[in-house]
C-alpha positions in Angstrom: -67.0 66.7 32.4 -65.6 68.2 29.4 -64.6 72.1 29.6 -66.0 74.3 27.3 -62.8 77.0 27.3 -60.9 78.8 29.5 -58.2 81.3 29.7 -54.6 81.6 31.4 -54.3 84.5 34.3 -50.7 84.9 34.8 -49.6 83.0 38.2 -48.3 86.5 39.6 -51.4 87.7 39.0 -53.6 85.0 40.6 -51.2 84.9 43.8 -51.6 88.5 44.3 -55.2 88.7 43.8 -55.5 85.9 46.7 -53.3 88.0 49.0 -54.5 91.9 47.8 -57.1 93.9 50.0 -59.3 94.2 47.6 -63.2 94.9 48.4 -65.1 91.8 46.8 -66.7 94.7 44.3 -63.5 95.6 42.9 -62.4 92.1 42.3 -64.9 90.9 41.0 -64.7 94.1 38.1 -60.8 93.7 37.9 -61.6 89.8 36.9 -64.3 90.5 34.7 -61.9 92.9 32.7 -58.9 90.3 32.3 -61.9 88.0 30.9 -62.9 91.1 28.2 -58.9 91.2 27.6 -57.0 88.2 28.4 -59.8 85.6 27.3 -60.1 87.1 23.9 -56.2 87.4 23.6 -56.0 91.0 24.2 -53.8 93.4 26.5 -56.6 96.0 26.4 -60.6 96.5 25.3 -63.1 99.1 25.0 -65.5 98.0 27.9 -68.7 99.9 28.8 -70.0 100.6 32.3 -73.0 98.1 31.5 -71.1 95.5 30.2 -68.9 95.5 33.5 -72.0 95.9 35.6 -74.1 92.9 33.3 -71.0 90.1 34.1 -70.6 90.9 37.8 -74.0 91.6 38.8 -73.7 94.9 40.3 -75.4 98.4 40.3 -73.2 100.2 37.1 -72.5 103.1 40.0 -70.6 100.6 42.1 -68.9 99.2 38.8 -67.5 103.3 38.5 -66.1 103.4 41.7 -64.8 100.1 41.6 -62.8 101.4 38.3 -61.9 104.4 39.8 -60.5 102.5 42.9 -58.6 100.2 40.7 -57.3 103.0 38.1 -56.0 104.8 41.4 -54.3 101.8 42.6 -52.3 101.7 39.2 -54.2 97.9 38.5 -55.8 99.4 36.2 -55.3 102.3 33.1 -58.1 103.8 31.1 -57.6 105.7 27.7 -59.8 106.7 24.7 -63.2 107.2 25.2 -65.9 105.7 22.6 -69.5 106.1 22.7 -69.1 102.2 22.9 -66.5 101.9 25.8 -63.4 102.9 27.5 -60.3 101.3 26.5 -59.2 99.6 29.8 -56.3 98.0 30.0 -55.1 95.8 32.7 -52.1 96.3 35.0 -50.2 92.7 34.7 -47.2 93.5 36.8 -48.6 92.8 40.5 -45.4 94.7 41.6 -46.4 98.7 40.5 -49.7 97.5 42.4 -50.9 100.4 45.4 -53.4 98.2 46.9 -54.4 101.6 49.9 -57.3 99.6 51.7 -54.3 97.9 53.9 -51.6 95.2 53.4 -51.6 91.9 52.6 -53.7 89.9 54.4 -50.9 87.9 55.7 -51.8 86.2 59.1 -49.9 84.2 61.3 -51.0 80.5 62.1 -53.5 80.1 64.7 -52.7 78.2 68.1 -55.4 78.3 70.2 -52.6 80.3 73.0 -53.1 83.6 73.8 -50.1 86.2 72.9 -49.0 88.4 75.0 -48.1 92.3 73.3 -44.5 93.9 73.1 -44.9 94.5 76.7 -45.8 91.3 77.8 -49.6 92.2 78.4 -52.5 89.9 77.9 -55.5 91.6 76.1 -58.3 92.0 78.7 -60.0 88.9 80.0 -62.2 88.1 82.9 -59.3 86.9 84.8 -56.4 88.9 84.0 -58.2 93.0 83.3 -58.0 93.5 87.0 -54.3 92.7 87.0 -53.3 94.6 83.4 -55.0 97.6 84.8 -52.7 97.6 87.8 -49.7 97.0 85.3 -50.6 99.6 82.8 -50.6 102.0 85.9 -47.8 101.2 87.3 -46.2 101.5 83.7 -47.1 105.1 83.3 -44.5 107.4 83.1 -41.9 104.7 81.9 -40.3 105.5 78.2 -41.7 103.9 75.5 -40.6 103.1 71.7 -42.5 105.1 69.4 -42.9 103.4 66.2 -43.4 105.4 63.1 -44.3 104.4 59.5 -43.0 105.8 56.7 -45.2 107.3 54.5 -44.8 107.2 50.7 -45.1 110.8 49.4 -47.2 111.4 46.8 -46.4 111.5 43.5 -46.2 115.3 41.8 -48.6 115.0 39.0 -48.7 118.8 37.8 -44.9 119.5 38.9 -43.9 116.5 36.6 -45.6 117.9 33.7 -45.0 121.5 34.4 -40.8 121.1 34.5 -41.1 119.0 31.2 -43.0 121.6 29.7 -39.9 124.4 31.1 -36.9 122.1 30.5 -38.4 120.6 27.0 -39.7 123.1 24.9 -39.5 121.9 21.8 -41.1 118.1 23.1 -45.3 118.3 22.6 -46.9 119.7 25.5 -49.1 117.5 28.0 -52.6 118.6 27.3 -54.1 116.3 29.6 -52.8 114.0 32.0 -54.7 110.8 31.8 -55.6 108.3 34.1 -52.7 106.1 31.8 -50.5 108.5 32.3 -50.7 109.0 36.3 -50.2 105.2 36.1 -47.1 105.7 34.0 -45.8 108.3 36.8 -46.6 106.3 39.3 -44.8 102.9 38.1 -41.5 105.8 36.9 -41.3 107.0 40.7 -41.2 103.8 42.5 -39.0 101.7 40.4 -36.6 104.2 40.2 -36.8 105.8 43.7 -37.4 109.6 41.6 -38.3 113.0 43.1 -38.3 116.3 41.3 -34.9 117.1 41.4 -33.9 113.6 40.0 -36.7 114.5 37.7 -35.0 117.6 36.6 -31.6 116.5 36.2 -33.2 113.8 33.7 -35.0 116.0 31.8 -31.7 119.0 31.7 -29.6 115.8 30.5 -31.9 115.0 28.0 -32.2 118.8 26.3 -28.1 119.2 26.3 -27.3 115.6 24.8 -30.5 114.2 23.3 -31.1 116.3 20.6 -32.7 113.7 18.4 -36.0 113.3 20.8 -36.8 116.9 20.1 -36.9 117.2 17.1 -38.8 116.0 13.7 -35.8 114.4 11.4 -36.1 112.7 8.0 -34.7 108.9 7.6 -32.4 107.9 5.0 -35.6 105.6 3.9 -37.5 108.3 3.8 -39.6 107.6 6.7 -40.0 110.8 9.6 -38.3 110.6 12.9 -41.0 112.5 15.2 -39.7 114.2 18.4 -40.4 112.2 21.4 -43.0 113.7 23.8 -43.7 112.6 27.7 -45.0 109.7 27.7 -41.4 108.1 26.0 -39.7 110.1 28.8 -41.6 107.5 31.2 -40.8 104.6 30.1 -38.0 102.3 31.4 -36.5 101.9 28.0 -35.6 105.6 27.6 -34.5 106.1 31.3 -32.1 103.0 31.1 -30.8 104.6 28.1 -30.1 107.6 29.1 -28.4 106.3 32.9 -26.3 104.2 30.4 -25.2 106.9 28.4 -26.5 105.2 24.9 -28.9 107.7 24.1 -26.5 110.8 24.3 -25.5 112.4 21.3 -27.0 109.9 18.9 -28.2 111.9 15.9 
């Protein structure tokens, strides 16, 4: 059978779609939009709700949430709107995923043997529910091990934007913090483990010896220099050159 066209999902992509908790709605929209991009050689496209709704077969109400479920999880960012589409583009970089239904579907291999808990219990059978009630009894009282998971703290939308605005006058102010750039924050806190007062530090370094992102400068081929602004702030080219000490002072 001769194939009519395809397109190439990257294999990190593919692997952690298999493995992700995703509902079968929001997979189903998250594939349909690396067609819209990826199949017509694109990293992003202005998609309507209809057209999502038209390839996947759903109701264009469950394609919004869906979109709003991935956008949340950082799979997904949305920018301009059009009376045609939102641009959409997709997240290829599995690792800045926040998949929140649950982990990985990762289960052990099945035996056929039933396992016993941390405390040696069986789960309740016919046979053995008489004798794990006794046991649980007789275990009452005795210390147990507490396990807690650690939760991931949110990330400080407002408080980001609010000490750029205090620290970096003179950068253009945040007017609205879009869906790309909550994204943008997101992917910035995790890989580089930051909290506000990292945050802050970053930004104070940035005002006393990065005077070139804030302000507008002429080239010497005549081209203009604009100031940097937030969303330059975020990306990993600008913090790397700042840890590094490249970016100070240059003029």
């Amino acid at each position: 059978m001769q194939q009519e066209g395809f397109f190439a999902i990257p294999n990190a992509v593919e692997d952690a779609l298999l493995r992700s908790p995703l509902t079968h709605r929001q997979e189903r929209v998250y594939r349909a939009i690396l067609r819209k991009t990826l199949g017509y050689g694109k990293t992003s496209d202005y998609i309507a709700t209809s057209q999502l709704a038209a390839m996947t077969g759903l109701d264009d109400s469950d394609v919004r949430k869906a979109l709003a479920a991935l956008v949340d999880m950082g799979m997904l960012e949305r920018g301009n709107r059009r009376s045609f589409g939102t641009e959409i583009t997709p997240n290829l970089d599995p690792e800045t995923w926040d998949c929140k239904q649950g982990k990985s579907p990762r289960l052990p291999p099945r035996t056929g043997r039933i396992t016993p808990n941390k405390q040696g219990e069986l789960p309740p059978t016919k046979d053995n529910s008489k004798r794990q009630r006794t046991t649980t009894a007789d275990a009452v009282g005795a210390p147990t091990a507490v396990k807690t998971q650690k939760k991931t703290a949110p990330v400080p939308y407002q408080e980001i934007v609010d000490a750029y605005h205090a620290t970096l006058v003179s950068m253009p102010k945040v007017a609205v913090i879009t869906d790309k750039r909550r994204s943008a924050m997101r992917t910035f806190w995790a890989k580089f483990d930051f909290n506000l007062d990292k945050w802050g530090a970053y930004l104070r370094f940035i005002a006393s010896h990065c005077q070139w992102m804030l302000e507008d400068r002429e080239g010497s081929n005549g081209r203009t220099w604009h100031r940097k602004n937030i969303d330059f702030l975020l990306t990993e080219r600008c913090y790397l050159g700042v840890k590094e000490l490249r970016y100070g002072g240059q003029s």
